[in-house]
Each structure stands twice: as C-alpha cells, then as structure tokens.
VODREN-141606 format. One record per residue: z, x, y of N, C-alpha, C in turn; residue in three letters; residue number from 1. Coordinates in Angstrom, 1 decimal, padded with zeros to 4 digits. Atoms other than C-alpha are relative to their C-alpha. Layout:
ATOM     nZ     nX     nY    caZ    caX    caY     cZ     cX     cY milo nufi
ATOM      Z      X      Y      Z      X      Y      Z      X      Y  ALA  NUM
...
% end
This chain:
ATOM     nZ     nX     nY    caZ    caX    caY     cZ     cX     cY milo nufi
ATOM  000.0  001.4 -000.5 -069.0  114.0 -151.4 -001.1 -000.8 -000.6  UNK    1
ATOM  000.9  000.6  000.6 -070.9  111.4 -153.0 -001.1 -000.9  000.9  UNK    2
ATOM  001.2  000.1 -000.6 -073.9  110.3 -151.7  000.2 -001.5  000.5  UNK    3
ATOM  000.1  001.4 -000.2 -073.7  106.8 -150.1 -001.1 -001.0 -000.9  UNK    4
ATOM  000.9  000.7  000.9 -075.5  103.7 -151.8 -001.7 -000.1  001.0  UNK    5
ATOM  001.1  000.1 -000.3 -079.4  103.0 -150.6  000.5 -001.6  000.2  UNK    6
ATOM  000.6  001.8 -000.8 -080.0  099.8 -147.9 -001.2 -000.4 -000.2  UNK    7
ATOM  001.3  000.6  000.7 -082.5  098.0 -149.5 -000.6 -001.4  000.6  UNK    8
ATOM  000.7  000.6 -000.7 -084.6  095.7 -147.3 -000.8 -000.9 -000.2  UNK    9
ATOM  001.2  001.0  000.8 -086.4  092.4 -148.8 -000.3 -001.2  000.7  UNK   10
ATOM  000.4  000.9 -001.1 -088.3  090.3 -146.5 -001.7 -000.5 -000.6  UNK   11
ATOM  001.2  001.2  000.2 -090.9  087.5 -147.1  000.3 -001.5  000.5  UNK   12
ATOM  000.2  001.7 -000.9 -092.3  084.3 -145.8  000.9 -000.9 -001.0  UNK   13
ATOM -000.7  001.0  000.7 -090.3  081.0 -147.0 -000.5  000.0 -001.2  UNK   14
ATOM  000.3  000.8  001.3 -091.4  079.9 -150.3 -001.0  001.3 -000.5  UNK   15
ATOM  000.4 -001.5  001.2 -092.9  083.9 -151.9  000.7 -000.1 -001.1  UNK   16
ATOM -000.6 -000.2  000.8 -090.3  083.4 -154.2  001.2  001.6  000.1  UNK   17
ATOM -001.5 -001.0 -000.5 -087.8  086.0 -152.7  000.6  000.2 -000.6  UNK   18
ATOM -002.0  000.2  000.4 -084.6  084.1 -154.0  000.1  000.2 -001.7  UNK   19
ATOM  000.1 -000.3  001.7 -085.7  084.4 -158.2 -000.2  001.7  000.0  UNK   20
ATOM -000.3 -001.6  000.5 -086.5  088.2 -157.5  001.3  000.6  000.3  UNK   21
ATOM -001.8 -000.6 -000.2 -083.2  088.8 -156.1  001.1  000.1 -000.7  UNK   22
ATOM -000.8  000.4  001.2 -081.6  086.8 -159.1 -000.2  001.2 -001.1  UNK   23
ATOM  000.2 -000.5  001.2 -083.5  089.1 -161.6  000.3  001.1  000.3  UNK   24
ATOM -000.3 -001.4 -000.9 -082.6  092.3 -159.3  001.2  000.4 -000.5  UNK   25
ATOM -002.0 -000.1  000.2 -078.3  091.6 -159.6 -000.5  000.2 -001.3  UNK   26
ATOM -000.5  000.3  001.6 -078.8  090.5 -163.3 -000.6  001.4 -000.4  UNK   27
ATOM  000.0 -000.8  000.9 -080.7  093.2 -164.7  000.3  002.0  000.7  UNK   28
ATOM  000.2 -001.6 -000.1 -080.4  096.5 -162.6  001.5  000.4  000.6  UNK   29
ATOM -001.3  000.0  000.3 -076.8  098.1 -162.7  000.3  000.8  001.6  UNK   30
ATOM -000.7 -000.8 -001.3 -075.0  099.4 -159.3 -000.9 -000.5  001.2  UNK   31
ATOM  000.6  000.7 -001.2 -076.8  096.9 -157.2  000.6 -000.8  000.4  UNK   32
ATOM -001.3  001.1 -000.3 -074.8  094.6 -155.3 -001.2 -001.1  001.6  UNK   33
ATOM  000.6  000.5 -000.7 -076.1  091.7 -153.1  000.5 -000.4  001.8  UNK   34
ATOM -000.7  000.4 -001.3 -075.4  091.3 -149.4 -000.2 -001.0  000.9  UNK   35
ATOM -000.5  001.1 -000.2 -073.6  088.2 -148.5  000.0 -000.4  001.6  UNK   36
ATOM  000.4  000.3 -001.4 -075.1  086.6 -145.2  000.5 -001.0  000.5  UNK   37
ATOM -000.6  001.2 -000.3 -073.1  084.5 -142.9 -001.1 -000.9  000.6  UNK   38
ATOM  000.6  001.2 -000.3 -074.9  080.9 -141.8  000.5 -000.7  000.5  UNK   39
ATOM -000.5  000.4 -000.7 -074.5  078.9 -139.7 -000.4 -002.0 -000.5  UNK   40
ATOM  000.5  001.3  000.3 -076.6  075.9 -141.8  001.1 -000.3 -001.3  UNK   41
ATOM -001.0  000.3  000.9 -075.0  074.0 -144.4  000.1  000.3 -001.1  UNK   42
ATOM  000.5 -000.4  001.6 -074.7  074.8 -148.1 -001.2 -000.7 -000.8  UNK   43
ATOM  000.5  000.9  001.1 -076.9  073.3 -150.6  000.6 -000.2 -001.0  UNK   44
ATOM -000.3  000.3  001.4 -076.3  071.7 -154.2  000.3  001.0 -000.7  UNK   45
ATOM  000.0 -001.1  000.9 -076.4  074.8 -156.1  001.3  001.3  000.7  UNK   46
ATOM -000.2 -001.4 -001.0 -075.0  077.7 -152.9  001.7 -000.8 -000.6  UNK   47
ATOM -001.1  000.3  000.1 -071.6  078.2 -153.2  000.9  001.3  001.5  UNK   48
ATOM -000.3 -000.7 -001.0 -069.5  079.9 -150.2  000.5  001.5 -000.4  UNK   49
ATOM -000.1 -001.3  000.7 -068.8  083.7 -150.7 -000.9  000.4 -001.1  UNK   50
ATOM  001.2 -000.7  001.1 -071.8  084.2 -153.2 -001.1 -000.4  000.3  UNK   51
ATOM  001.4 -000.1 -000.7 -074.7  083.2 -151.6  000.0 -000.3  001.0  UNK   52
ATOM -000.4  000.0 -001.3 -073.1  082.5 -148.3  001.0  000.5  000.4  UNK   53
ATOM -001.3  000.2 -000.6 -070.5  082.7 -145.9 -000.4 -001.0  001.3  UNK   54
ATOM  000.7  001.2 -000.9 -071.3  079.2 -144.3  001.8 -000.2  001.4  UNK   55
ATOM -000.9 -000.1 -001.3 -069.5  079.4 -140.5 -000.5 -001.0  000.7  UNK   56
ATOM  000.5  000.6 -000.9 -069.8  077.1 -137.7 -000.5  000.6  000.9  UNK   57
ATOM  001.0 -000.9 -001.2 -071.7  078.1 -134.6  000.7  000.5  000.5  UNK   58
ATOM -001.0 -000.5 -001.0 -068.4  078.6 -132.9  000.2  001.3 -000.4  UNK   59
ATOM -000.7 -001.3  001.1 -067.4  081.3 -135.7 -001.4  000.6  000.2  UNK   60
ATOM  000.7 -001.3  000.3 -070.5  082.8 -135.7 -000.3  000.5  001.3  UNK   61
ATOM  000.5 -000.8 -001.5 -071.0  083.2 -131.6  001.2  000.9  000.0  UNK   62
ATOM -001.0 -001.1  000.1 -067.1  084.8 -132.1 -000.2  001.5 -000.5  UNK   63
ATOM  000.2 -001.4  000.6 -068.6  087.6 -134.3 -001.0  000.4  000.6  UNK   64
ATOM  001.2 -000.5 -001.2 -071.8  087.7 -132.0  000.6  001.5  001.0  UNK   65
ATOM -000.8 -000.5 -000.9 -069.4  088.5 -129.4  000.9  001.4 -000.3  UNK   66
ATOM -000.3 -001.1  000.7 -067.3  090.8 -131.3 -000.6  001.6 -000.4  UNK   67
ATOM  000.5 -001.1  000.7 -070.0  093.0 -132.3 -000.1  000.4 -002.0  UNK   68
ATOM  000.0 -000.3  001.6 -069.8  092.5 -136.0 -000.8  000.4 -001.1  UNK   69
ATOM  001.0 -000.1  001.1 -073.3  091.8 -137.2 -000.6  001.6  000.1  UNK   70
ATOM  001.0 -000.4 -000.1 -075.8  094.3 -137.8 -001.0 -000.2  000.7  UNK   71
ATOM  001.0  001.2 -000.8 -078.4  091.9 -137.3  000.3 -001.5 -000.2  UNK   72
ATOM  000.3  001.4  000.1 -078.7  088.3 -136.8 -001.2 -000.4  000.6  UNK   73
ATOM  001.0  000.3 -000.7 -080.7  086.1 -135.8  000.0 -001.9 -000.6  UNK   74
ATOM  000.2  001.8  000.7 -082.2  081.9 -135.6 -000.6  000.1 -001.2  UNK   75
ATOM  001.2  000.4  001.1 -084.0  080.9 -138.5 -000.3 -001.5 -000.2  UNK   76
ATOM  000.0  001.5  000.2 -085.2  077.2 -138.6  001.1 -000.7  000.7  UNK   77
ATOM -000.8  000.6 -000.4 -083.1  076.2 -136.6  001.6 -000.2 -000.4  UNK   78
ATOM -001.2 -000.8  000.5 -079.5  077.9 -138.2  000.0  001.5  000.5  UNK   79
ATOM -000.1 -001.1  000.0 -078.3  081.3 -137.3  000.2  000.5 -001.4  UNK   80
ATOM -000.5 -001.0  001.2 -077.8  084.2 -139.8  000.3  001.3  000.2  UNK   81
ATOM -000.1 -001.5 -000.2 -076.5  087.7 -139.5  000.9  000.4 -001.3  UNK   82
ATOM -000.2 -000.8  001.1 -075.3  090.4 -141.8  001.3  001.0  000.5  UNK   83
ATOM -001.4 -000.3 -000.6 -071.4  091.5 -141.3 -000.4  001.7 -000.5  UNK   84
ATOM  000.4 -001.5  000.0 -072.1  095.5 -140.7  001.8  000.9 -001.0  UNK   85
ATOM -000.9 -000.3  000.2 -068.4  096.0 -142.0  000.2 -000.3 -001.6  UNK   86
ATOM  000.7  000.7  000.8 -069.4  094.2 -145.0 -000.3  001.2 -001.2  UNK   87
ATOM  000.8 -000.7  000.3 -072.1  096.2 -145.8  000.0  001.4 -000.2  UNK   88
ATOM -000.2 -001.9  000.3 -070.8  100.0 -145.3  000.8  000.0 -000.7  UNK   89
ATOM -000.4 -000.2  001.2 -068.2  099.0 -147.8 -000.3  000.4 -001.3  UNK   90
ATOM  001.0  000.0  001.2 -070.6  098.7 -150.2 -000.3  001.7  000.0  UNK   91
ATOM  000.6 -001.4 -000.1 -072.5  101.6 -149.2  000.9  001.7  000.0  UNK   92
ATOM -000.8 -001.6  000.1 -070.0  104.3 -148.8  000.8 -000.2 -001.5  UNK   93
ATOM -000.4 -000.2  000.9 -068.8  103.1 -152.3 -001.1  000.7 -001.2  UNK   94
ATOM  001.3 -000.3  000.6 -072.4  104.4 -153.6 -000.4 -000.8 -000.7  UNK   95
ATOM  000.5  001.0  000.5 -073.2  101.3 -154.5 -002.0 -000.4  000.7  UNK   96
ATOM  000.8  000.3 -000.8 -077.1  100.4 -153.4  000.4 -001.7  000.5  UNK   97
ATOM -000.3  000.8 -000.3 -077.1  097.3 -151.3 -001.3 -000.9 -000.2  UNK   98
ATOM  001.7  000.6 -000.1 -079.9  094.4 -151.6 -000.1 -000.9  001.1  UNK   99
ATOM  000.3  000.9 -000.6 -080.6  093.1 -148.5 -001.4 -001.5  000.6  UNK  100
ATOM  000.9  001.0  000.0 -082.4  089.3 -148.2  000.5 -000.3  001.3  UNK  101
ATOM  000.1  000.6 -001.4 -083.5  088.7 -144.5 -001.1  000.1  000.5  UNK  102
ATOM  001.2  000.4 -000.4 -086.1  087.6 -142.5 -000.6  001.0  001.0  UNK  103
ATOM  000.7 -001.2 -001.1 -088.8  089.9 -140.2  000.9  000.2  001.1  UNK  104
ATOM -000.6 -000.3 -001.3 -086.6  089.9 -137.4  001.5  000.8  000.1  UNK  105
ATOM -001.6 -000.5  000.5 -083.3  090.5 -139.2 -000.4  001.4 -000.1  UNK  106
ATOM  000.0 -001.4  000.8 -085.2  093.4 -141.1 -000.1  000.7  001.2  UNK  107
ATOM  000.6 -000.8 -001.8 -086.9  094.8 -137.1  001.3  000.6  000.1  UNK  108
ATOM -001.2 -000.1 -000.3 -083.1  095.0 -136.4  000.8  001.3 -000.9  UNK  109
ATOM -000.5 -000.8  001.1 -081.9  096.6 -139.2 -000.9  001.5  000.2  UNK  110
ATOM  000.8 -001.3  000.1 -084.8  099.2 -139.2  000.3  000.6  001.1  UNK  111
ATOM -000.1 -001.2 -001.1 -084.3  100.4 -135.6  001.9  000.3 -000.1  UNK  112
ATOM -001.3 -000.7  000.3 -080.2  101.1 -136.4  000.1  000.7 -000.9  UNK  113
ATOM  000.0 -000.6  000.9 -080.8  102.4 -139.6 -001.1  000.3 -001.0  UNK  114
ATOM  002.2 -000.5  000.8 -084.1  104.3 -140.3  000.8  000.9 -001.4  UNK  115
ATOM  000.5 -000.6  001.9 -083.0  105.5 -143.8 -000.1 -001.0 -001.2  UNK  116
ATOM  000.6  000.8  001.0 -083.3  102.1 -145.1 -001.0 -000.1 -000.6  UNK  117
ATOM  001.5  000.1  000.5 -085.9  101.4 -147.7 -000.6 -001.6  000.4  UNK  118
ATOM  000.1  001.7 -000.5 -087.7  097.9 -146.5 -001.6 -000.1 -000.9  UNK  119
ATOM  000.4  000.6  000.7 -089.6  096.1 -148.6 -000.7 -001.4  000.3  UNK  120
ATOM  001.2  001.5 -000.3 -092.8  093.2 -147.8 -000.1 -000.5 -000.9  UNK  121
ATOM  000.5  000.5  001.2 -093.3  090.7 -150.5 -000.5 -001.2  000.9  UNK  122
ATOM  001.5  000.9  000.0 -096.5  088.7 -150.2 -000.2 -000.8 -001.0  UNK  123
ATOM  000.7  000.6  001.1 -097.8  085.5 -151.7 -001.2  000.2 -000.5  UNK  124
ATOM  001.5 -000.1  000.4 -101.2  085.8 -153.4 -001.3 -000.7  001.3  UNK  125
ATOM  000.3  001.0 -001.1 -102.3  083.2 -150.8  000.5 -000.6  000.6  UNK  126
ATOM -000.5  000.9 -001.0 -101.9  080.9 -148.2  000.3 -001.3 -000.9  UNK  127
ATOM -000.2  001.0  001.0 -102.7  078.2 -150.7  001.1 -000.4 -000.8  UNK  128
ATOM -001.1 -000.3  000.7 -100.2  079.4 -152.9  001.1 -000.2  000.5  UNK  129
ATOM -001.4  000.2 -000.8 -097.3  079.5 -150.6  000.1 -001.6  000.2  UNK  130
ATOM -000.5  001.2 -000.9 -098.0  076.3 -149.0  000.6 -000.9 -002.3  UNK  131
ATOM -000.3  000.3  001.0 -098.2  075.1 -153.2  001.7 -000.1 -000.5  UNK  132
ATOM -001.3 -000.1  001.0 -094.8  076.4 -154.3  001.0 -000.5  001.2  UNK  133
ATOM -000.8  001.0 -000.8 -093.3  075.1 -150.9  000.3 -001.6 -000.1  UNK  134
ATOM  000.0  001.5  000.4 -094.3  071.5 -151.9  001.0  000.1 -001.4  UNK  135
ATOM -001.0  000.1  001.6 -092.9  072.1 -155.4  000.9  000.0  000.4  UNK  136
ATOM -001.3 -000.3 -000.3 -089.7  072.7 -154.3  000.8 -001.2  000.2  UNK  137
ATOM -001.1  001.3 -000.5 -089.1  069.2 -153.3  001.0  000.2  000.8  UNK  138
ATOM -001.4  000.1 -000.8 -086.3  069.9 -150.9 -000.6  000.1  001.5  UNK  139
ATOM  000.3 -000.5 -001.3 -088.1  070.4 -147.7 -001.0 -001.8  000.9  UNK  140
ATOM  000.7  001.3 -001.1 -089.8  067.2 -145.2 -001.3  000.9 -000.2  UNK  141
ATOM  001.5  000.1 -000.4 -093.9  067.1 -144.9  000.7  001.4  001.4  UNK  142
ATOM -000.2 -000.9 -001.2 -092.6  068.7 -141.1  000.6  001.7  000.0  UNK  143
ATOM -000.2 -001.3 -000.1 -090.6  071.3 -142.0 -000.8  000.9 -001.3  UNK  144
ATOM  001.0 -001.0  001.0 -093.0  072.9 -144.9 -001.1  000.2  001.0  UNK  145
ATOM  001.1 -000.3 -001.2 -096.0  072.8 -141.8  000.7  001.4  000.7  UNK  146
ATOM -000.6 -000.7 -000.4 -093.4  074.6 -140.1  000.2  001.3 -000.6  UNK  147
ATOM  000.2 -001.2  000.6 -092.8  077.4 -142.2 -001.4  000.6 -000.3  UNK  148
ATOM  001.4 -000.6 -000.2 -096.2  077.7 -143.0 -000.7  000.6  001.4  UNK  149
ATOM  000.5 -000.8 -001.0 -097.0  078.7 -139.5  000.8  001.3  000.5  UNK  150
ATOM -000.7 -001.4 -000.6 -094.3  081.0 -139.2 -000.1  000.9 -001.0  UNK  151
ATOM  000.5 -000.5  001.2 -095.6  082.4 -142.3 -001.4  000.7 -000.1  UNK  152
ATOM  001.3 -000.8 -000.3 -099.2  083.1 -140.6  000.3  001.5  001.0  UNK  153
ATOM -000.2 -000.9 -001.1 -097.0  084.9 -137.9  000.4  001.3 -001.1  UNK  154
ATOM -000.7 -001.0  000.6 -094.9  086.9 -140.4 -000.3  000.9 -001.3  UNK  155
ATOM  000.6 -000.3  000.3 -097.2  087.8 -142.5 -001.6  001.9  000.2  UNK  156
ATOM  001.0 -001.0 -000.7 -099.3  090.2 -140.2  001.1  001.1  000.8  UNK  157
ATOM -000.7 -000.9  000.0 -096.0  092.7 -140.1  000.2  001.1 -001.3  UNK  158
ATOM -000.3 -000.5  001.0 -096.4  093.8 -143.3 -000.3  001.8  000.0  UNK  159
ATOM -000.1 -001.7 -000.1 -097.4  097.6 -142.1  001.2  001.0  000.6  UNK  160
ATOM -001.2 -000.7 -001.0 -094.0  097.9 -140.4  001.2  000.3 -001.0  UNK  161
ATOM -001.0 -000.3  001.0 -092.4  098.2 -144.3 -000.5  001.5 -000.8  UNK  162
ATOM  000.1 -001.2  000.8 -092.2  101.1 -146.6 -000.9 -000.6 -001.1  UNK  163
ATOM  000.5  000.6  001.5 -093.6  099.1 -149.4 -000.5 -001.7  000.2  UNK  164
ATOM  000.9  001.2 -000.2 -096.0  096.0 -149.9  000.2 -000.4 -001.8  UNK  165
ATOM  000.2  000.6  001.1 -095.1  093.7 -153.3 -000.9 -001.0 -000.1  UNK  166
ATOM  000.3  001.5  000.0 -097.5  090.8 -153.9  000.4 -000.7 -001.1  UNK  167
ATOM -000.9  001.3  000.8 -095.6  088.1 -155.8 -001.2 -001.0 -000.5  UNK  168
ATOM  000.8  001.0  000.3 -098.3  086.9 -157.8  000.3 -000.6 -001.3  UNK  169
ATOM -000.2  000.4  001.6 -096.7  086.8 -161.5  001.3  001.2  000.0  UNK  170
ATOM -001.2  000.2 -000.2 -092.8  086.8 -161.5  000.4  001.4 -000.5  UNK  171
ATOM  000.1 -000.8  001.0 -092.7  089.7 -164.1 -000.2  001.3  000.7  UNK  172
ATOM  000.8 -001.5 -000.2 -095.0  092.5 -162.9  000.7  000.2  001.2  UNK  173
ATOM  000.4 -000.6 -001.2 -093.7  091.9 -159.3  001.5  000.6 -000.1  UNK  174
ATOM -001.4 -000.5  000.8 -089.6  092.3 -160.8 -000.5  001.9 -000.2  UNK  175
ATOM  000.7 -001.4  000.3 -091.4  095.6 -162.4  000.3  001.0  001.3  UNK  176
ATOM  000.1 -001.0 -001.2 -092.4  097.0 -159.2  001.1  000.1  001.3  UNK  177
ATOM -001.2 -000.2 -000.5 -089.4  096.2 -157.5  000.8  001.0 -000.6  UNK  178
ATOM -001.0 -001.0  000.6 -087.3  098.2 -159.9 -000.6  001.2  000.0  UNK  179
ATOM  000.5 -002.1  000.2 -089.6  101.6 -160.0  000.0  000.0  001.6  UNK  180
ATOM -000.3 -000.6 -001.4 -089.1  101.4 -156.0  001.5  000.0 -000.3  UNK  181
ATOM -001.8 -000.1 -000.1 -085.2  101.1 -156.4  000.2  001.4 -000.4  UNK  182
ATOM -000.2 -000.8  000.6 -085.6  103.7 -159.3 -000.4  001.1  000.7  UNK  183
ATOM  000.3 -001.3 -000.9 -087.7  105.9 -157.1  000.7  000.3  001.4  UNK  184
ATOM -001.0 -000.9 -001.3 -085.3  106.1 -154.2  001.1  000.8 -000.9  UNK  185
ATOM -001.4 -000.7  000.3 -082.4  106.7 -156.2 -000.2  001.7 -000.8  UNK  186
ATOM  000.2 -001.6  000.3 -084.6  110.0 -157.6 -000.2  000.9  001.4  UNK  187
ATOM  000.4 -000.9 -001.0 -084.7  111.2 -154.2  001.5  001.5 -000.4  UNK  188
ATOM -001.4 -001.3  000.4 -082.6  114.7 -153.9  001.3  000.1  000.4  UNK  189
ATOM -001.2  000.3 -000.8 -080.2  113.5 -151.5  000.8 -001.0 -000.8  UNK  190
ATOM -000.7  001.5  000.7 -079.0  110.1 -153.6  000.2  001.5 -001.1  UNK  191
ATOM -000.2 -000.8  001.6 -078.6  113.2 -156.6  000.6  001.4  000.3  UNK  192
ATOM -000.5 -001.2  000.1 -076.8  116.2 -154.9  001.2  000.4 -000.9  UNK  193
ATOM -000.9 -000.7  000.9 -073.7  116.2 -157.0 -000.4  000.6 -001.1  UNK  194
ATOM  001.0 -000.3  001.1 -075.6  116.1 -160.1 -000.2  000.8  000.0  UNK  195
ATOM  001.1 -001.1  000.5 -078.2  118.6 -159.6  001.1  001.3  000.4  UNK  196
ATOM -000.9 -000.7 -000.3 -075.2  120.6 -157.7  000.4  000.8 -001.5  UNK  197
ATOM -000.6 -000.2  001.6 -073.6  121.0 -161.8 -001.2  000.2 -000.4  UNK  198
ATOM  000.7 -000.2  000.9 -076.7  121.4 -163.1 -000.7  001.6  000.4  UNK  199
ATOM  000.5 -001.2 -001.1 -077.8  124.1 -160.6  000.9  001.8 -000.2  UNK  200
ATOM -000.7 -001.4 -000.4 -074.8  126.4 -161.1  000.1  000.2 -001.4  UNK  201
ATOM  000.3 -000.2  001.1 -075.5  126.2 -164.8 -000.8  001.3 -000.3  UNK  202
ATOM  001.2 -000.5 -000.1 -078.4  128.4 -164.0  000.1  001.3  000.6  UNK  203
ATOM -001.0 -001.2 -000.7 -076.0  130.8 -162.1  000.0  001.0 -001.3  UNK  204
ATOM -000.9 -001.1  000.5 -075.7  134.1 -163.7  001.2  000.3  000.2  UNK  205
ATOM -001.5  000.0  000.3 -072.1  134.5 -164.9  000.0  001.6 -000.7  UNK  206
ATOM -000.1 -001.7  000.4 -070.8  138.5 -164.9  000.6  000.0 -000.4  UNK  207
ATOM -001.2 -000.3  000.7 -068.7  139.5 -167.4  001.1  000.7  000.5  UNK  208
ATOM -000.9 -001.0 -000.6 -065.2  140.4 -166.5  000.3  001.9 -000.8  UNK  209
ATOM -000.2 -001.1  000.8 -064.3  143.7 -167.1  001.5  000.3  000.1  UNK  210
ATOM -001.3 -000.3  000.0 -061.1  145.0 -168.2  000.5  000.8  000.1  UNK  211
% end
C-alpha cells in the first residue's frame, strides 16, 4: 500500500510573508499540492476562485459547518475560513504531500485531529519588520494593520506548540529551510516502505533450486 502524502502545516502572523513562500513551495518542489480554503471574505484583484479560494457566502459556509465538512475553521478578521477535510484526504491518500496555509487556531485544530501532521512557525525578524512589510503592502487601512499587529503579539508567543520554527528574514535561505523540512519528512521510514521493501529483499539470500 502506498504510503499516504504528509500534512504540512504553515502558520504565521499577517504580513511574515507566508503567501511568497507558499508560491516558491508549489513552483519549485514536485508532489506538493496546495490546500484550497473556503472563505467567506471577498476575492481580491489578483485571487481567483478555485486556486487560491473557494469564496462562499456565510450561508454556504454555516451549511458545511453544520454538515461536518471542515477539518478546521475558523473567524479571521472578521471572514470565516475552514479546510474541506474531504478535500484534503483526496490529496493525501493519493501520496501526494499537502501544504497547508492557516492561521494558529486553524493549525490548534488540525493538530489535535491529526497528530502526524508536520506544523510549521514562520517568524518575522521583528516586530518592526512586520509592522514595515504590512504598510508596504498598501492594501490594508491605518486600523486594520494596528489590528493585525496586535494579534500578531498574541500569535506569536505559540510558536513552541510547532515542530519547527522558520524566521523569514531573507526570502531565499528561509525557501531553503522549508524544503530540507519537507525533504526530511519524506526520508522518514514510513513515507519509504515500498521502496526500501524492494530494496530489502535484494539483500535476501536466494537458494538455488535444485533439480
């Protein structure tokens, strides 16, 4: 039986730069697939539905509440978001790994259903920093960048509840360290039993028939 894919767990304050490591994650590393979170806010300029959403109304997304559908959800700023569990094990039982982007509370959720996920903290260098690349961004009100930044002092001080701590200080190195954690689950012995299975019985003494 082939080994299911690896739930991959990636959680940081607003504006760490998350959504560029995620970009450079799909594009360069092969049998990673991204998992597509329904919303309940509106799209932006760039989002398109089915690829970096699945933008629902509140009605549609209390239906799946109800249902039982998500994994986790949850508010965020004032929008819901949850992660279609049906979704997700498709992926996974196709041994695909999965990349999940969601926030401390989504991930809390996720981790107590499914403790073999890997979860993943990415930190900005500083506070400074953060609030800096929030303003860049231009898309956000004076109010709501304050706002994030305080829920960014909260969400910050969870970082011992992940397997792994990135700090996002230079776009490059932190890509890097992302991919030798991916690469180092997928060397675990479990993600490799077919494999080593064939390589194992290689090693089998083979008796000669006799005639």
């Amino acid at each position: 039986m082939r080994k299911p894919g690896n739930l991959i767990i990636l959680t940081a304050p607003s504006g760490t730069g998350k959504s560029t490591l995620v970009h450079l994650l799909l594009e360069r590393i092969s049998n990673l697939v991204f998992s597509v979170s329904y919303t309940t806010r509106a799209p932006r300029t760039h989002e398109a539905h089915g690829r970096d959403y699945y933008f629902v109304d509140a009605r549609k997304f209390a239906e799946m509440v109800d249902e039982g559908r998500f994994l986790e959800w949850a508010p965020v700023h004032g929008n819901n978001y949850g992660t279609c569990e049906e979704l997700l094990n498709e992926h996974l039982e196709a041994g695909r790994d999965v990349l999940l982007d969601i926030d401390i509370h989504g991930a809390n959720q996720v981790q107590r259903k499914r403790t073999d996920a890997v979860s993943i903290f990415l930190l900005p260098p500083t506070f400074e920093e953060l609030k800096r690349r929030l303003e860049g961004r231009a898309t956000e009100t004076p109010g709501s960048i304050q706002c994030r930044l305080e829920r960014a002092r909260r969400e910050v001080l969870h970082y011992e509840e992940f397997d792994y701590v990135v700090i996002n200080e230079m776009t490059e190195s932190s890509f890097d360290e992302l991919r030798a954690i991916i690469g180092a689950e997928r060397c675990r012995p479990d993600c490799r039993k077919d494999r080593i299975a064939d390589i194992i019985s290689t090693f089998v003494e083979k008796k000669e028939k006799v005639l």
